[in-house]
N, C-alpha and C positions, 0 to 999 in steps of 0.2 A: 129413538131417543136413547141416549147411553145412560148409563145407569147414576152416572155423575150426576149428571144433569137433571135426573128424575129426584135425585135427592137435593139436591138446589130445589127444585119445583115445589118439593113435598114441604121442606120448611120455611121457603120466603114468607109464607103466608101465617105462618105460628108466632107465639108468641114466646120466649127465651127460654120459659119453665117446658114446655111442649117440646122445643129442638130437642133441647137436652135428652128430655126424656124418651122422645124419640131416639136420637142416635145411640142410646144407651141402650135400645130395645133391639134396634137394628144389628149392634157389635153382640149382643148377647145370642141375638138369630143365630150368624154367622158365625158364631164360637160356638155354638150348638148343632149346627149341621156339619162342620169339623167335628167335628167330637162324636157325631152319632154315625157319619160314614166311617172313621177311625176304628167305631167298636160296634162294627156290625158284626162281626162272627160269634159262634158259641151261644150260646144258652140263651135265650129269649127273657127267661126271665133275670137272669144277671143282669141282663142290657138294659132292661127297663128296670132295675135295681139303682144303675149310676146316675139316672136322669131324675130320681123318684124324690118326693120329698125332703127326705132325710139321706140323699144320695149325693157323692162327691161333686156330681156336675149340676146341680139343685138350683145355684146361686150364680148369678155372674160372675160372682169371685169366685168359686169355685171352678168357676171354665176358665177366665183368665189366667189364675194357679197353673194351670193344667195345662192350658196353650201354649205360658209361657214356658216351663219346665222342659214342654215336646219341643220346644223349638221352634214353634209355628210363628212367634209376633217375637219380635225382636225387643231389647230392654226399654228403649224409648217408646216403642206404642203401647209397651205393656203399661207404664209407668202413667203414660196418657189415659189410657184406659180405665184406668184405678184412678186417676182426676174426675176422668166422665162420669165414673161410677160414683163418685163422693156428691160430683153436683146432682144427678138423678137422684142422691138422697136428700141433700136439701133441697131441693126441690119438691119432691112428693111426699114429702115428710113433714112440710111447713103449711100454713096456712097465709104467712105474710106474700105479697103482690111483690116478688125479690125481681131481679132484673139480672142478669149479666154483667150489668153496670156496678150494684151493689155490691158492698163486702160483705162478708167474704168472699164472694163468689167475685168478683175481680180479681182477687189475690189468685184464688186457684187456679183463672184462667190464663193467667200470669205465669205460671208454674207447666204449663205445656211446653215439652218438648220437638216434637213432629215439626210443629209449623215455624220454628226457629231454624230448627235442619230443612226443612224446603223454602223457606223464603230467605233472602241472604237479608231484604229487609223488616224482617216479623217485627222488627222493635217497634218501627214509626209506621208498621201497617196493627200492630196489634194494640197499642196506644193511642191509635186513632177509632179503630174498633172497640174499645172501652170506654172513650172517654161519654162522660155524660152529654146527653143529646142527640147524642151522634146515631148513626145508622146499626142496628146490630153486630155482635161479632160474625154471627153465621153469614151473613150477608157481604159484609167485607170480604170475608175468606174466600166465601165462593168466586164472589167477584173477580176477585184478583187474580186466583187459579185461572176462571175462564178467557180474562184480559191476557194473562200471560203467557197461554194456548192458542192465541189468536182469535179468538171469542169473545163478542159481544159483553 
């Protein structure tokens, strides 16, 4: 199974505050194992310095900063990224039952750039993934990815 696909599998089943949190957890992985093959030379304990509580790479934002500065994620995912990262905090930060559908969190997700540059129709596929009633946004996306793959 490809690793797409595992991440389609992992969130079909969640509920909108969970994706989020999840893919926020997921980008923050993956900005973190860049970041620790990056500085693996020299002093053992500097290394475990940068990662450390009160250390540069501490925070999502803090590896984000970083990633994007190295070069690694380009201005639009970074800029996505720093969306994900807002909704992860309303998200876990709230106790209200919010939705994707809800505002703010529609506005924000409204404000992704990525899936504007990969879909030529993000407008009426992410408007349709918003609107109330309707089927989640994660769900759409994947969807439409796998549809326009050749995939079920």
């Amino acid at each position: 199974m490809d690793f797409r696909r595992c991440i389609s599998d992992a969130l079909s089943e969640e509920s909108d505050r969970a994706c989020v949190i999840l893919v926020a957890s997921w980008a923050d992985y993956f900005l973190m194992t860049k970041l620790t093959q990056e500085f693996s030379k020299g002093n053992s304990d500097a290394r475990s310095a940068l990662f450390s509580s009160n250390g540069p790479f501490a925070t999502f934002s803090g590896k984000l900063n970083a990633s994007f500065c190295a070069g690694w994620i380009d201005r639009d995912v970074y800029h996505d990224l720093q969306v994900i990262r807002k909704l992860r905090n309303e998200f876990a930060h709230s106790i209200d039952n919010y939705t994707l559908h809800d505002e703010p969190l529609r506005s924000m997700v409204a404000k992704l750039h990525v899936p504007k540059r990969q879909y030529r129709n993000w407008g009426q596929l992410g408007a349709a993934a918003t609107a109330g009633g309707g089927p989640g946004l994660r769900y759409l996306r994947f969807k439409h990815r796998d549809e326009s793959k050749g995939g079920a």
